[in-house]
C-alpha positions as protocol buffer text, in pm:
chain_id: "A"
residue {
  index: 1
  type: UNK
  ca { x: 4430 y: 3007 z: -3164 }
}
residue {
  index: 2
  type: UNK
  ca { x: 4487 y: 3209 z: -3484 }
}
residue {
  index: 3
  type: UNK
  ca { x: 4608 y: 3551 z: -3374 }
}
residue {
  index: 4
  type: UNK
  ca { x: 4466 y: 3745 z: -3645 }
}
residue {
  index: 5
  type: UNK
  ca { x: 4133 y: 3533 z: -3521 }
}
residue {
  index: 6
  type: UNK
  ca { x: 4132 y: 3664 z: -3202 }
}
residue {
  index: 7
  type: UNK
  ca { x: 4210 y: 4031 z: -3260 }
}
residue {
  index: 8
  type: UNK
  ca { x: 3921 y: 4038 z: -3515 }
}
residue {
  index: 9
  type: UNK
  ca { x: 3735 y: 3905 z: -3242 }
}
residue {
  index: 10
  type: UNK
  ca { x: 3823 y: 4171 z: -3007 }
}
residue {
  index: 11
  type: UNK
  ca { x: 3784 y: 4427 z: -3257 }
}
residue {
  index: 12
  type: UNK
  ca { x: 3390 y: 4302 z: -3276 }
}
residue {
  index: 13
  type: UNK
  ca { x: 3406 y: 4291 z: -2923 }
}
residue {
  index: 14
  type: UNK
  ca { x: 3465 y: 4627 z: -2911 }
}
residue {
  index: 15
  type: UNK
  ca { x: 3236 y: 4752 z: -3173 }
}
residue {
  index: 16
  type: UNK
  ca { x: 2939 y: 4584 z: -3026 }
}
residue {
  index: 17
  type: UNK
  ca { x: 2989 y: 4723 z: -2704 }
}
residue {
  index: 18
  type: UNK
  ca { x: 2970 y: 5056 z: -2866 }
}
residue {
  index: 19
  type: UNK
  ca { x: 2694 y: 4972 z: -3020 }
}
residue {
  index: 20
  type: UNK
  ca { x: 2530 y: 4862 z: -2717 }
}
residue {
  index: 21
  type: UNK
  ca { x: 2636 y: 5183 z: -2528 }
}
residue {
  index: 22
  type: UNK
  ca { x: 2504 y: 5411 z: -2792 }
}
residue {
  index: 23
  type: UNK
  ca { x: 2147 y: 5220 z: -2840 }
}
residue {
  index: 24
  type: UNK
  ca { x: 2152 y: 5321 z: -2397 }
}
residue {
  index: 25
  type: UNK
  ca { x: 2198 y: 5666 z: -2494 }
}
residue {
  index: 26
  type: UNK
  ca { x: 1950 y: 5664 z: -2764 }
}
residue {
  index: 27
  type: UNK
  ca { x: 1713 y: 5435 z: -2608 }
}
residue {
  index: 28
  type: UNK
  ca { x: 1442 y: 5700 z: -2527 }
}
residue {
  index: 29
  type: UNK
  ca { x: 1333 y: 5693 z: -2903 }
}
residue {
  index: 30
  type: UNK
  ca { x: 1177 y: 5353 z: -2815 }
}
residue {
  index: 31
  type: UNK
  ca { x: 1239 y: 5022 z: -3026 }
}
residue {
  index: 32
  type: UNK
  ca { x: 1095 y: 5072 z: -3323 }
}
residue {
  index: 33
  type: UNK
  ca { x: 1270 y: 5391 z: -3436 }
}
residue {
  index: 34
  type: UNK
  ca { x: 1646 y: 5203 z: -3239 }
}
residue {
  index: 35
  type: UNK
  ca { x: 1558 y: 4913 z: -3456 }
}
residue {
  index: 36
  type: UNK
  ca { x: 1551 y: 5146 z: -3766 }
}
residue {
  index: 37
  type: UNK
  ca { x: 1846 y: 5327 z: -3705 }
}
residue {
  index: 38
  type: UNK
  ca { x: 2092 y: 5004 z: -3618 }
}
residue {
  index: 39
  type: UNK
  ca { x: 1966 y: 4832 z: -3925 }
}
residue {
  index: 40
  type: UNK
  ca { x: 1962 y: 5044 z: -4204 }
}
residue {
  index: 41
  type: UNK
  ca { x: 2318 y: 5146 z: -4161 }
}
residue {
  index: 42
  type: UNK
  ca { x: 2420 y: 4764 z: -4167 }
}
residue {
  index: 43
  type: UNK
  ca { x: 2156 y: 4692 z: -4428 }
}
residue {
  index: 44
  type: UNK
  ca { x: 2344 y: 4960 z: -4688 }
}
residue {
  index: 45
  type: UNK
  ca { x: 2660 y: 4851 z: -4639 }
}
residue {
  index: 46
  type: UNK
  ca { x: 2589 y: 4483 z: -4686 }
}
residue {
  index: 47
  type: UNK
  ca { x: 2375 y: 4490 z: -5006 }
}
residue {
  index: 48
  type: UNK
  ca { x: 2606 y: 4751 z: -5130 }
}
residue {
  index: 49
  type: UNK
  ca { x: 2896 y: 4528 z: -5099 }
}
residue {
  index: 50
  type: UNK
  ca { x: 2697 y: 4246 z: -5234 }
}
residue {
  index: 51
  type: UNK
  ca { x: 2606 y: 4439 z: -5540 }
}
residue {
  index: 52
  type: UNK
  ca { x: 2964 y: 4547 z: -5569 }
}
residue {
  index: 53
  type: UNK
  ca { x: 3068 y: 4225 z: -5590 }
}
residue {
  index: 54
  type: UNK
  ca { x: 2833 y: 4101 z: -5826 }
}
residue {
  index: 55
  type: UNK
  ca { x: 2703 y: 3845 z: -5520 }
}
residue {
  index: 56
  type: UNK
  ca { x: 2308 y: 3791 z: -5508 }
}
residue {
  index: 57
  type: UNK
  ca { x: 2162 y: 3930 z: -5220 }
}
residue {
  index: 58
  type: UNK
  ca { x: 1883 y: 3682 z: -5269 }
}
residue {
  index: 59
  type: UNK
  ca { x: 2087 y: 3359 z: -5151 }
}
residue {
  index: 60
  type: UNK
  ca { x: 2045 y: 2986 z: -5214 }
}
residue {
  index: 61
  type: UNK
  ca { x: 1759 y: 2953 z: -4984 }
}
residue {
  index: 62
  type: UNK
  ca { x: 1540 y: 3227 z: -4982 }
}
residue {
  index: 63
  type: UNK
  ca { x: 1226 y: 3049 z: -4688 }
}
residue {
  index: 64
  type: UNK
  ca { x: 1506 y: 2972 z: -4438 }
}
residue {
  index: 65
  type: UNK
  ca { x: 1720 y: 3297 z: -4477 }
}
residue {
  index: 66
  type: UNK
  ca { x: 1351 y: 3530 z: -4422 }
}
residue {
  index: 67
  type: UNK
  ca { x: 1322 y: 3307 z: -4120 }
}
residue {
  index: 68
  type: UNK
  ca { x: 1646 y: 3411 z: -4020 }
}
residue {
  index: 69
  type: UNK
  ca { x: 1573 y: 3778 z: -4025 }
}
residue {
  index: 70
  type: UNK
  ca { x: 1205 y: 3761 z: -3916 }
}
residue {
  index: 71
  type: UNK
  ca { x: 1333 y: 3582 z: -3603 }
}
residue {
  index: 72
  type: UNK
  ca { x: 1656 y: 3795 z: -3545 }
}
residue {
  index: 73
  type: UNK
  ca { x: 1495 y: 4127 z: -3621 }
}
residue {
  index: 74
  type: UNK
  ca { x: 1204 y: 4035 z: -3340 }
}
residue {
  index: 75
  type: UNK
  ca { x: 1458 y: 3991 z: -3128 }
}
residue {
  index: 76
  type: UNK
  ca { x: 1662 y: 4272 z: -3227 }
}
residue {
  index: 77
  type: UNK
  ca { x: 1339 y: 4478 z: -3130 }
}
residue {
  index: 78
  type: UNK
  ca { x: 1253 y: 4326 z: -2829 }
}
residue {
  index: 79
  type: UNK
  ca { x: 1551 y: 4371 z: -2686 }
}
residue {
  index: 80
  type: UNK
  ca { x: 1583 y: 4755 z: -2791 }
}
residue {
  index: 81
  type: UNK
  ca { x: 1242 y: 4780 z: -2633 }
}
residue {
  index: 82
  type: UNK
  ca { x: 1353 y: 4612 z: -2285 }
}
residue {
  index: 83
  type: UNK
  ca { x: 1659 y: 4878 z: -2277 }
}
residue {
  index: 84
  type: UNK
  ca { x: 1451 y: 5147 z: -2163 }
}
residue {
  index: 85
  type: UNK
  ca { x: 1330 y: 4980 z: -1918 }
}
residue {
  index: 86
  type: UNK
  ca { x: 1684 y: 4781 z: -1739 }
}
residue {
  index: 87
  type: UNK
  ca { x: 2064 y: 4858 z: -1707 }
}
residue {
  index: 88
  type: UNK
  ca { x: 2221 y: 4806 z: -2060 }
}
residue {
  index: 89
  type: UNK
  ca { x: 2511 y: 4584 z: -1928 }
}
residue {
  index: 90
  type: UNK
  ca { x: 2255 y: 4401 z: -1763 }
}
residue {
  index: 91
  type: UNK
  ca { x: 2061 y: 4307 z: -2055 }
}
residue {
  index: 92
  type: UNK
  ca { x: 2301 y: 4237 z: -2268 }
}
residue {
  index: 93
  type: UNK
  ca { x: 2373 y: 4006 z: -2060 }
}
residue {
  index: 94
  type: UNK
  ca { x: 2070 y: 3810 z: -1988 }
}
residue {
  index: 95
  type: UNK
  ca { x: 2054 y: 3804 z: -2384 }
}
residue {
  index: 96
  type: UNK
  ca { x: 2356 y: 3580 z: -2368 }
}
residue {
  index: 97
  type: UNK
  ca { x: 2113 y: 3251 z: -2277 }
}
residue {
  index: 98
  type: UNK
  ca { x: 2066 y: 3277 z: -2641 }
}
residue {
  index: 99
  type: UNK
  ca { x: 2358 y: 3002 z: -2766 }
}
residue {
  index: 100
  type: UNK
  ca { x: 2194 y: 2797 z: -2477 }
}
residue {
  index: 101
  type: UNK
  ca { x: 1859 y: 2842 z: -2564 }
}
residue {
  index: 102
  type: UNK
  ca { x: 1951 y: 2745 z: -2937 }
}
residue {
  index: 103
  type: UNK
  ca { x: 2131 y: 2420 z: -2782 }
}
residue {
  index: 104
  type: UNK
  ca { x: 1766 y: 2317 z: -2721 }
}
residue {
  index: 105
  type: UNK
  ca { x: 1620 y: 2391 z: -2991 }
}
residue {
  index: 106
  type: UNK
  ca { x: 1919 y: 2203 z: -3185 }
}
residue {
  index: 107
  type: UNK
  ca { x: 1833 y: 1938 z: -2974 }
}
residue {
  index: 108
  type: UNK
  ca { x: 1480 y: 1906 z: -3005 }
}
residue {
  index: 109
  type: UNK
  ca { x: 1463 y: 1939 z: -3379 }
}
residue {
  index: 110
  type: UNK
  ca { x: 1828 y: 1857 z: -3559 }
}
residue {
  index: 111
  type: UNK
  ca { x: 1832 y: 1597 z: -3325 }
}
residue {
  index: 112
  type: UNK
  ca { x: 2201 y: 1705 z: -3229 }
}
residue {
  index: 113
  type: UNK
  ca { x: 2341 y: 1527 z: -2908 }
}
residue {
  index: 114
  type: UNK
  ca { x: 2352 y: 1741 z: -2588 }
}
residue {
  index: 115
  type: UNK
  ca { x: 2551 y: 1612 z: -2295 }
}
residue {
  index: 116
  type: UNK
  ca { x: 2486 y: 1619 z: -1945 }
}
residue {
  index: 117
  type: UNK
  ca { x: 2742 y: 1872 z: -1794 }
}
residue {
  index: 118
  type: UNK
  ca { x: 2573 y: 2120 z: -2058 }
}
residue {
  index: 119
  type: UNK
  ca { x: 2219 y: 2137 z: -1893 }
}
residue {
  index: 120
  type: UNK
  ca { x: 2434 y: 2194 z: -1555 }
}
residue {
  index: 121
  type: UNK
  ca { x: 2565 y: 2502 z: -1782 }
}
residue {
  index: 122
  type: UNK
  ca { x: 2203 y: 2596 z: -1848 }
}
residue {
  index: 123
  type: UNK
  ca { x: 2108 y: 2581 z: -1519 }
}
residue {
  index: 124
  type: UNK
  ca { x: 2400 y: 2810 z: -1420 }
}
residue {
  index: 125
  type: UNK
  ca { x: 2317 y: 3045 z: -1641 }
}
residue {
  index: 126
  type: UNK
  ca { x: 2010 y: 3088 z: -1550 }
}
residue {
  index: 127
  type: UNK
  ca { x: 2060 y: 3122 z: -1161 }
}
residue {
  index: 128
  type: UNK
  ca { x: 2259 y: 3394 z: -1284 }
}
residue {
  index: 129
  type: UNK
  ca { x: 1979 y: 3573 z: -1430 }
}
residue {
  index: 130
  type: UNK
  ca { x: 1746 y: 3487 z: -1084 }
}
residue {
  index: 131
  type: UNK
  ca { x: 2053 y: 3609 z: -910 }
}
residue {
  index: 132
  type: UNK
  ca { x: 2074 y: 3968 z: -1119 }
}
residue {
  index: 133
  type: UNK
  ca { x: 1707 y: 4046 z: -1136 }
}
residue {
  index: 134
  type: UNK
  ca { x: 1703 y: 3979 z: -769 }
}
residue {
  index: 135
  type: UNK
  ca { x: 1944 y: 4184 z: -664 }
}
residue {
  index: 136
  type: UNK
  ca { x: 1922 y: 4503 z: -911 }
}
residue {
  index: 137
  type: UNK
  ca { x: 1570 y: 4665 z: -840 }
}
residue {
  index: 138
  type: UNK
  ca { x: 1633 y: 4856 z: -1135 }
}
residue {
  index: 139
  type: UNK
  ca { x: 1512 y: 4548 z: -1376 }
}
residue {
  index: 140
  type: UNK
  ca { x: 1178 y: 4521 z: -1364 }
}
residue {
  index: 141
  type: UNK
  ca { x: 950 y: 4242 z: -1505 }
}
residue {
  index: 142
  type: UNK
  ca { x: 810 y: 4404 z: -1799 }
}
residue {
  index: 143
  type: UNK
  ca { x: 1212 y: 4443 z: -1910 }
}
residue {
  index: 144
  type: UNK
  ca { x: 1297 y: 4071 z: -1801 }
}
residue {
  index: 145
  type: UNK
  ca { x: 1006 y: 3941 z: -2010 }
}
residue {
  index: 146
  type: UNK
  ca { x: 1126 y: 4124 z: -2305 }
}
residue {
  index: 147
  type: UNK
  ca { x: 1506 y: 4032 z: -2257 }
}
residue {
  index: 148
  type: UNK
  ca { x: 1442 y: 3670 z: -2210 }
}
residue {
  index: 149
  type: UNK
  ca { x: 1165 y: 3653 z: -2515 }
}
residue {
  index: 150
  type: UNK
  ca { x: 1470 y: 3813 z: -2696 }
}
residue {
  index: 151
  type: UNK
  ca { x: 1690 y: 3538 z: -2606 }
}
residue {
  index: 152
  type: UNK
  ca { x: 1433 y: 3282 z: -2760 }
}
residue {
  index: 153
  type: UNK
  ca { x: 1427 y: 3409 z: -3062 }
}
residue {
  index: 154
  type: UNK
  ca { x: 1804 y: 3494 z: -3057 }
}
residue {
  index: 155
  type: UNK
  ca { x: 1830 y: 3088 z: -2964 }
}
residue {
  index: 156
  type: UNK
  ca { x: 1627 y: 3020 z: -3275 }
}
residue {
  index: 157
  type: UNK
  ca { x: 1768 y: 3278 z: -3511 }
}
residue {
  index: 158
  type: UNK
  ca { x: 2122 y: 3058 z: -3437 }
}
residue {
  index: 159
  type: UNK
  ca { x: 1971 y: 2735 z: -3463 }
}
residue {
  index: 160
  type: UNK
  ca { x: 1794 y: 2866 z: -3799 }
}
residue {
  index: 161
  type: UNK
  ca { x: 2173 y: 2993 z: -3908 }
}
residue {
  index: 162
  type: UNK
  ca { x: 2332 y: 2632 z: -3808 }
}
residue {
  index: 163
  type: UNK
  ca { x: 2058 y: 2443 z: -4011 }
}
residue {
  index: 164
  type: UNK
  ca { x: 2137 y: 2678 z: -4288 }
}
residue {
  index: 165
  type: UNK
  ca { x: 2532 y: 2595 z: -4275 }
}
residue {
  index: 166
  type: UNK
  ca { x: 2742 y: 2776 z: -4503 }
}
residue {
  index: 167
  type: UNK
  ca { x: 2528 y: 2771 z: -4780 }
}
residue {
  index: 168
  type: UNK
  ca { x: 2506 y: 3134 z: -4759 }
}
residue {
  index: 169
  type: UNK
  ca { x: 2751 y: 3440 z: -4817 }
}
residue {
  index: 170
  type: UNK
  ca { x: 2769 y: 3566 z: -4425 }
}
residue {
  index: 171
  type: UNK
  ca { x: 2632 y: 3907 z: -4580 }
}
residue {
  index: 172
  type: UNK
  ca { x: 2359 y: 3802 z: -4732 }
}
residue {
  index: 173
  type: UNK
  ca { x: 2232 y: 3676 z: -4383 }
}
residue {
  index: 174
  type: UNK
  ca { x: 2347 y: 4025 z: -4275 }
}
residue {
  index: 175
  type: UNK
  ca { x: 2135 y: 4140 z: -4546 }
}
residue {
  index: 176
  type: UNK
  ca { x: 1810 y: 3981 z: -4486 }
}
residue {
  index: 177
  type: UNK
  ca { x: 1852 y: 4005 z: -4128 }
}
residue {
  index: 178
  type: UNK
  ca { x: 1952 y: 4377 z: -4121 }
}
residue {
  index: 179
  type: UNK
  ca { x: 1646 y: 4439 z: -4397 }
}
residue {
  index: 180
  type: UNK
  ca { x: 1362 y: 4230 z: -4221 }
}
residue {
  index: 181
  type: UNK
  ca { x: 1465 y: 4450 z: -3880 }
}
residue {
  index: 182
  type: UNK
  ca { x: 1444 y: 4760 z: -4078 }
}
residue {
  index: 183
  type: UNK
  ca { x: 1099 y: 4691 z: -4233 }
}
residue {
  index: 184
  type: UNK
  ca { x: 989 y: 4584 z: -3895 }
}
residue {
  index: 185
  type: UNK
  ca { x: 1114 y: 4916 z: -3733 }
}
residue {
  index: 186
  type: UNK
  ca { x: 944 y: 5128 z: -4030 }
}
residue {
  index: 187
  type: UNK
  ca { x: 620 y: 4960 z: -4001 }
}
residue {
  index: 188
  type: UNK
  ca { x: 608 y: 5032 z: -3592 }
}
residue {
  index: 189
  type: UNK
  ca { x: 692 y: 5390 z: -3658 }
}
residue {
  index: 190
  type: UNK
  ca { x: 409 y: 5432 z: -3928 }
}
residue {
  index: 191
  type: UNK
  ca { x: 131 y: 5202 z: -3765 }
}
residue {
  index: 192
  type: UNK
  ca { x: 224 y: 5265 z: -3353 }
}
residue {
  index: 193
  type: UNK
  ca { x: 82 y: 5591 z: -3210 }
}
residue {
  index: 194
  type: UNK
  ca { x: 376 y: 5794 z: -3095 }
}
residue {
  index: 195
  type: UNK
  ca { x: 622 y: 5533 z: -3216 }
}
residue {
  index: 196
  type: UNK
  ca { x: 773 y: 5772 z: -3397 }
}
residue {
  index: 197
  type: UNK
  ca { x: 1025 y: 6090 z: -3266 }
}
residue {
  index: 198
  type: UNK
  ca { x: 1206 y: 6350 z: -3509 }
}
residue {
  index: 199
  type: UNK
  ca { x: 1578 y: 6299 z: -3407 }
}
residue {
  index: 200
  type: UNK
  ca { x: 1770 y: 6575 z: -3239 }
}
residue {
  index: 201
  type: UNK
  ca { x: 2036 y: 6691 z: -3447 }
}
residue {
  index: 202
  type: UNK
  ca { x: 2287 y: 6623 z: -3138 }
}
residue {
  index: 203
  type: UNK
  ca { x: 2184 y: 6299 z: -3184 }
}
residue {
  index: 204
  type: UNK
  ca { x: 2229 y: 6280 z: -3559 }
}
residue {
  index: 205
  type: UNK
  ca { x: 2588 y: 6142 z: -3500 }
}
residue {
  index: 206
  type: UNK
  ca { x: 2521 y: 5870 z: -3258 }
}
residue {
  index: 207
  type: UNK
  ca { x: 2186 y: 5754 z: -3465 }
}
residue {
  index: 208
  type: UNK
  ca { x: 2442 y: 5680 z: -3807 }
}
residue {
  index: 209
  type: UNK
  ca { x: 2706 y: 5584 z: -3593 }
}
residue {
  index: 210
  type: UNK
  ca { x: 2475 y: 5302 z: -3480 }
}
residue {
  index: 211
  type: UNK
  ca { x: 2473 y: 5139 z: -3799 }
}
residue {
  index: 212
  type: UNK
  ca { x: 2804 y: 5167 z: -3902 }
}
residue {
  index: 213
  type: UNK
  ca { x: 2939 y: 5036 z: -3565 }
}
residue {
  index: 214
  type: UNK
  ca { x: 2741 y: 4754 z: -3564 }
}
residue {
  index: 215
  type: UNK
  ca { x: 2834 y: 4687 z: -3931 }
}
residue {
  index: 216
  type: UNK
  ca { x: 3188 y: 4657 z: -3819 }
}
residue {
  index: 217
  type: UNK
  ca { x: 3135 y: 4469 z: -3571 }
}
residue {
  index: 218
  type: UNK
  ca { x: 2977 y: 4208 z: -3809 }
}
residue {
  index: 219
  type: UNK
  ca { x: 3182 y: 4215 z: -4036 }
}
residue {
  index: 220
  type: UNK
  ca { x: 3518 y: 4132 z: -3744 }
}
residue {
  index: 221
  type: UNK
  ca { x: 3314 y: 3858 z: -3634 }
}
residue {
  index: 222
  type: UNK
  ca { x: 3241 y: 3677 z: -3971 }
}
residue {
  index: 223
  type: UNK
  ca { x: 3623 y: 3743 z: -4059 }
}
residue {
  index: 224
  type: UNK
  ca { x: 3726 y: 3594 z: -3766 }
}
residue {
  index: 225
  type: UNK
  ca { x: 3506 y: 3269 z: -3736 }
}
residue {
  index: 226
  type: UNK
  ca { x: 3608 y: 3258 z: -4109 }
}
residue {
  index: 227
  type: UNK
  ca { x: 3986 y: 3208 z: -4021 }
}
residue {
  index: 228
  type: UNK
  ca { x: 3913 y: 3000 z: -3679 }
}
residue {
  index: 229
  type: UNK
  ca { x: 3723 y: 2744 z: -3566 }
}
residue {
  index: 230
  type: UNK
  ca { x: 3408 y: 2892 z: -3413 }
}
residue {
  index: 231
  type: UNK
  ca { x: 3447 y: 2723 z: -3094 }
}
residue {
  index: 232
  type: UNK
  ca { x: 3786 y: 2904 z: -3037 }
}
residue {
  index: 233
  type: UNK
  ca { x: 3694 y: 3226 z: -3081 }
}
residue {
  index: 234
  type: UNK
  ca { x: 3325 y: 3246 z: -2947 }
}
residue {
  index: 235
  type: UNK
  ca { x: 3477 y: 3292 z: -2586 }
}
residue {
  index: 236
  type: UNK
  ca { x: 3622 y: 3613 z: -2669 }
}
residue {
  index: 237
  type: UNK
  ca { x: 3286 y: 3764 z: -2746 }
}
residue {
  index: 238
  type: UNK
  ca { x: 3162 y: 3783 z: -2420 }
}
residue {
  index: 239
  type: UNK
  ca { x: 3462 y: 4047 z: -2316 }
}
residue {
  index: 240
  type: UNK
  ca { x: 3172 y: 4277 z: -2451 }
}
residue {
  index: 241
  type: UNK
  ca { x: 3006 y: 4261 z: -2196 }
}
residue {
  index: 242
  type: UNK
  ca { x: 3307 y: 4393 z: -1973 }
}
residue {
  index: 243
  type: UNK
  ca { x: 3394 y: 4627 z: -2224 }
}
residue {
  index: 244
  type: UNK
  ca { x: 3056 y: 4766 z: -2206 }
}
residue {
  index: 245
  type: UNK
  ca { x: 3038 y: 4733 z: -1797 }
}
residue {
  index: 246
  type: UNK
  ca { x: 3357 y: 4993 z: -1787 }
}
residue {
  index: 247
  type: UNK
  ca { x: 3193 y: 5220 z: -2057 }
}
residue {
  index: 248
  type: UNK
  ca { x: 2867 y: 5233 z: -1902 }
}
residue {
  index: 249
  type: UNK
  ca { x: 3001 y: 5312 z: -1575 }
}
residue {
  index: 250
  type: UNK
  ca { x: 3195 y: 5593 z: -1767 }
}
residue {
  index: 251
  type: UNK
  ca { x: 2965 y: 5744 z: -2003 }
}
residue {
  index: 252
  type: UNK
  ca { x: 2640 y: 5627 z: -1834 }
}
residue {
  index: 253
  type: UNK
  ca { x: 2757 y: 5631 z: -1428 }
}
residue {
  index: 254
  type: UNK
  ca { x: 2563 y: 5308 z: -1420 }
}
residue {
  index: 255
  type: UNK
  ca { x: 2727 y: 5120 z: -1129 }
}
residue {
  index: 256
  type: UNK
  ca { x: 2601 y: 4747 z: -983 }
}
residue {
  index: 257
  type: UNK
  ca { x: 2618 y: 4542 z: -680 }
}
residue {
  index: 258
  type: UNK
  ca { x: 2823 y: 4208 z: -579 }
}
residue {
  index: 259
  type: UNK
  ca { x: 2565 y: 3974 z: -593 }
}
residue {
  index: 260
  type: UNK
  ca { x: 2405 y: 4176 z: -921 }
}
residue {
  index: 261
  type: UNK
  ca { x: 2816 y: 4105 z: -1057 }
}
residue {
  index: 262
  type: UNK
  ca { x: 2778 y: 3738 z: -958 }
}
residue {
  index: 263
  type: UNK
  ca { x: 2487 y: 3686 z: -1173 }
}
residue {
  index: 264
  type: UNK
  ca { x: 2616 y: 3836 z: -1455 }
}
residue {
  index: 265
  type: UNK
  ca { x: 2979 y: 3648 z: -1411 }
}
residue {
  index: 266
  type: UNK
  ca { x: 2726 y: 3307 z: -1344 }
}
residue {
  index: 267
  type: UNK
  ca { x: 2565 y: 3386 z: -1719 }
}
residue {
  index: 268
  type: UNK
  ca { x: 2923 y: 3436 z: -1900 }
}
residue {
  index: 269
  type: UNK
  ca { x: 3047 y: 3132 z: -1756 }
}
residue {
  index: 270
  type: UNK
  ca { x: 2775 y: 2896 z: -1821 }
}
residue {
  index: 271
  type: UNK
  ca { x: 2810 y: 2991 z: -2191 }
}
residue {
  index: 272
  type: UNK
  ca { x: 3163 y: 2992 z: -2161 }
}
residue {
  index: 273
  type: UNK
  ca { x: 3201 y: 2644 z: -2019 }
}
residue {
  index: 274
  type: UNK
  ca { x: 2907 y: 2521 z: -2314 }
}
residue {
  index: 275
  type: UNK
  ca { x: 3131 y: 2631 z: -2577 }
}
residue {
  index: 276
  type: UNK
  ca { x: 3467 y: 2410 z: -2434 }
}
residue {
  index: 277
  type: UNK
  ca { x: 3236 y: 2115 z: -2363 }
}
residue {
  index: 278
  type: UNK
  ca { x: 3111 y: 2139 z: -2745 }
}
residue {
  index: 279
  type: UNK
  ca { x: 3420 y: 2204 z: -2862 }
}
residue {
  index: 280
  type: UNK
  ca { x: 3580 y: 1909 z: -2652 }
}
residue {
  index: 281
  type: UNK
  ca { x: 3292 y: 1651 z: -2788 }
}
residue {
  index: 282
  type: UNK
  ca { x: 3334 y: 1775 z: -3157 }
}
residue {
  index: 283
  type: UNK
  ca { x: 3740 y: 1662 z: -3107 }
}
């Protein structure tokens, strides 16, 4: 693996998990308003660079790449919605069935050959979300709905991305992903009774930070699948999730059982073990 690749990598790692950890914290302005404040830090500093460069922000194809965002910013604000409502490492972790839930989807409509041993994946993936919302009383089933819808359309917004190819400057996607999520934020918090909460100013900080960490942490990722094959460095995105377990224990106390451990462990590894198999029938 290129080294450069996997430091970038860890670097988005990193960022998202900081990301993740301050949308926790800031979680009680609901998901409308989170949605708003992740994406229109991102949103600026993508079209901004794509004006810069003298790079349409429109793209090649305009349908697919609204699709894109429509599907990823409903997920987006599902997912800030279910936060409230379950453990942060938790969810982020049942929002990893995504990649397998966009298997399926490649399967059923690109036609793309799925083997065997990667249903078994599914499967353990999915005990491992039976396993954590069995054993952590603290997700309820209002949250798991949300998560999992998430996940859906998280599955489709990569199977939307893979039928797109590399058509597309990366930040355009970001662009129309980051703007659709915005717009979708703005209109709950002008149309949703109470949707809406004037921001502390000791939050000020953490609401732009929001933005700009999750910019960098696109912007590591694209610059690393950019210099590596994807299937090498995919792995190394789910160390988020144990980033983010050791800084929610620190800045959040949250804490969680064996079995709730297993479960999550049971979800990396089923994704984990997809990737290799892909990777090993692509060679």
């Amino acid at each position: 693996m290129n080294p450069r690749a996997a430091l970038y990598m860890l670097f988005s790692s990193m960022a998202f998990a900081v990301m993740y950890l301050l949308a926790k914290k800031l979680s009680h302005y609901g998901g409308f308003e989170l949605t708003f404040f992740r994406a229109i830090g991102t949103w600026v500093l993508a079209l901004g660079y794509l004006l810069i460069k003298g790079i349409s922000p429109i793209g090649n194809r305009p349908k697919w790449l609204l699709a894109r965002g429509i599907t990823g910013g409903l997920s987006l604000l599902l997912f800030f919605t279910a936060i409230e409502h379950v453990p942060i490492t938790a969810a982020v972790a049942i929002r990893y069935l995504s990649p397998l839930f966009g298997i399926v989807f490649a399967l059923w409509f690109l036609k793309e050959r799925v083997r065997p041993i990667q249903w078994f994946f599914f499967l353990m993936a999915f005990s491992g979300v039976v396993l954590l919302k069995g054993f952590d009383g603290r997700i309820d089933g209002f949250g798991l709905v949300l998560i999992l819808a998430s996940a859906v359309l998280g599955g489709t917004t990569l199977f939307i991305v893979r039928y797109i190819g590399k058509s597309e400057h990366p930040l355009v996607i970001i662009t129309y992903f980051t703007g659709t999520a915005m717009l979708l934020g703005l209109l709950g918090m002008l149309f949703s009774e109470g949707a809406y909460q004037a921001p502390s100013q000791e939050d000020l900080i953490p609401i732009v930070a929001i933005g700009l960490v999750g910019f960098v942490g696109q912007v590591f990722m694209t610059i690393a699948m950019q210099i590596e094959v994807a299937s090498k460095v995919m792995p190394l995105k789910y160390l988020e999730a144990v980033f983010l377990l050791g800084l929610s224990f620190v800045f959040l106390n949250e804490t969680y059982g064996l079995y709730a451990l297993l479960g999550m462990l049971l979800i990396l590894a089923g994704n984990v073990l997809n990737v290799f198999t892909k990777k090993r029938a692509e060679t």
